[in-house]
Structure formats: C-alpha cells, structure tokens
One Martini backbone bead per residue (centre of mass of N, CA, C, O) as a GRO file, in nm:
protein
   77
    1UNK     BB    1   0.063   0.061  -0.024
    2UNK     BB    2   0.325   0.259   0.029
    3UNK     BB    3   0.388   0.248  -0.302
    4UNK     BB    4   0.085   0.367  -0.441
    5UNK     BB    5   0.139   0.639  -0.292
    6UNK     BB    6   0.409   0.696  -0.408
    7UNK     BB    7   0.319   0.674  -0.718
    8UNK     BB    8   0.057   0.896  -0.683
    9UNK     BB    9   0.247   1.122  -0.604
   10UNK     BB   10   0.380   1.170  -0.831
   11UNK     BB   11   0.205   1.150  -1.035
   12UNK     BB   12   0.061   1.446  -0.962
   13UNK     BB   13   0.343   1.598  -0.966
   14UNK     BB   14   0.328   1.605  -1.238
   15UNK     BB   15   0.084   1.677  -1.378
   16UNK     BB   16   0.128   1.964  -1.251
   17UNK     BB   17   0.411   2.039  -1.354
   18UNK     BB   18   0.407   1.982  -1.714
   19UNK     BB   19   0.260   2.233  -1.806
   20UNK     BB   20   0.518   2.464  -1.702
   21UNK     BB   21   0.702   2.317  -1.958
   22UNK     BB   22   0.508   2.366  -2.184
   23UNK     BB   23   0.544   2.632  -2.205
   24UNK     BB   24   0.555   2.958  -2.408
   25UNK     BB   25   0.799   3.119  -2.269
   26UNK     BB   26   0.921   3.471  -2.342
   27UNK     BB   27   1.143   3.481  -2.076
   28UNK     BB   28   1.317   3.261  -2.133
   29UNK     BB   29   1.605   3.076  -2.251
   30UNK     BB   30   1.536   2.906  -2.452
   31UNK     BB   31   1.467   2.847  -2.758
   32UNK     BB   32   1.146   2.875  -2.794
   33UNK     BB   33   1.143   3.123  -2.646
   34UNK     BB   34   1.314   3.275  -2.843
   35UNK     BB   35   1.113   3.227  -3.076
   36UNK     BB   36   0.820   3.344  -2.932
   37UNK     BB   37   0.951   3.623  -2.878
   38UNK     BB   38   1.005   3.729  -3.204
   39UNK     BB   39   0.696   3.703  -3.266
   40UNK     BB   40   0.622   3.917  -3.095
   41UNK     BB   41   0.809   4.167  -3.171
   42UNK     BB   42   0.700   4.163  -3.452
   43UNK     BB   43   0.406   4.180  -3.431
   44UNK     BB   44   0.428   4.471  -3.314
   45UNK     BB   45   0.594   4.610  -3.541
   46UNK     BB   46   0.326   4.535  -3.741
   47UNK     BB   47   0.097   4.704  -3.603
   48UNK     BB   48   0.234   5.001  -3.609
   49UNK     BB   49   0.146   5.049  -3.852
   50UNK     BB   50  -0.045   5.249  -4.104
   51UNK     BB   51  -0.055   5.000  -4.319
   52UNK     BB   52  -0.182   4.763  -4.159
   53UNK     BB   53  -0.234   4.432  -4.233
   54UNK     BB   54  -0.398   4.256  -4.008
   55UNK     BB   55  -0.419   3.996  -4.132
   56UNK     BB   56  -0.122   3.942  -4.235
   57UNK     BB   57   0.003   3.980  -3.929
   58UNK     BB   58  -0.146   3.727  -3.804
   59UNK     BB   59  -0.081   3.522  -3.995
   60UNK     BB   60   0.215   3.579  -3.934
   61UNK     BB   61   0.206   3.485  -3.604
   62UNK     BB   62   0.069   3.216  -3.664
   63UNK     BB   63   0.306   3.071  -3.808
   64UNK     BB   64   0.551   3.127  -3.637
   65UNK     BB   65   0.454   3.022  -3.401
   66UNK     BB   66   0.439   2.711  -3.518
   67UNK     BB   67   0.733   2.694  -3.592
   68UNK     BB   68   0.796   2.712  -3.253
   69UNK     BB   69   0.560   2.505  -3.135
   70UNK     BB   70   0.335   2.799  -3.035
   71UNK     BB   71   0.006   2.851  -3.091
   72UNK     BB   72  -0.125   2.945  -2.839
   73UNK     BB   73  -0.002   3.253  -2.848
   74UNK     BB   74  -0.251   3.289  -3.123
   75UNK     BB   75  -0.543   3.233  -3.020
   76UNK     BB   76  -0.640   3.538  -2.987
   77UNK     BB   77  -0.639   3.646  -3.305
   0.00000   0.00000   0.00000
C-alpha cells in the first residue's frame, strides 16, 4: 500500500508541474522561449505601422507561432 501512495503521489506532482514545463513562455532563455519571443517583437513591430494589413500581420504571427511550436500564444488573434 505504501508503494501505491508513493507512486500516486509522484504521478500527480508531475501531472501538476507538467503543464508549467509546456508552456512558451518568452521570458525563458531556452531555443523556443527565444524563438516565440521574436515572433511577439515582430508581431507588435508589424502591427504599429499606419498601413498595417492586420490580416497579414495576424497570419504572419500564427504561422511564425507555429514554426516554433507555440500555436497557444495566437490563439487569441
């Protein structure tokens, strides 16, 4: 019994801290934190101009996402 409760216990803190590990998050320093960074830079920077197709500029933020592997941070656009 003491086995089972040890290895429940294992299994819900990874259940738990797992998510925290998926996430891209662009303040990290890892390749993809740095890489969902640049498409956020890009992002604001494209969508400050005065003739800013904002279609384009969304699409361009989803695909960038996308190659880095972080659909999640476009999902509002």
């Amino acid at each position: 019994m003491k086995k089972f409760s040890i290895a429940t216990a294992i299994a819900i803190f990874a259940a738990m801290t797992a998510p925290a590990f998926a996430s891209c998050d662009t303040h990290a320093e890892d390749e993809q934190a740095v890489c969902a960074s640049k498409c956020e830079d890009q992002y604001l920077k494209d969508q400050q101009g005065w003739t800013a197709d904002m279609s384009k500029v969304k699409s361009n933020k989803k695909a960038c996402d996308e190659k880095c592997g972080c659909p999640q941070n476009s999902k509002g656009l």
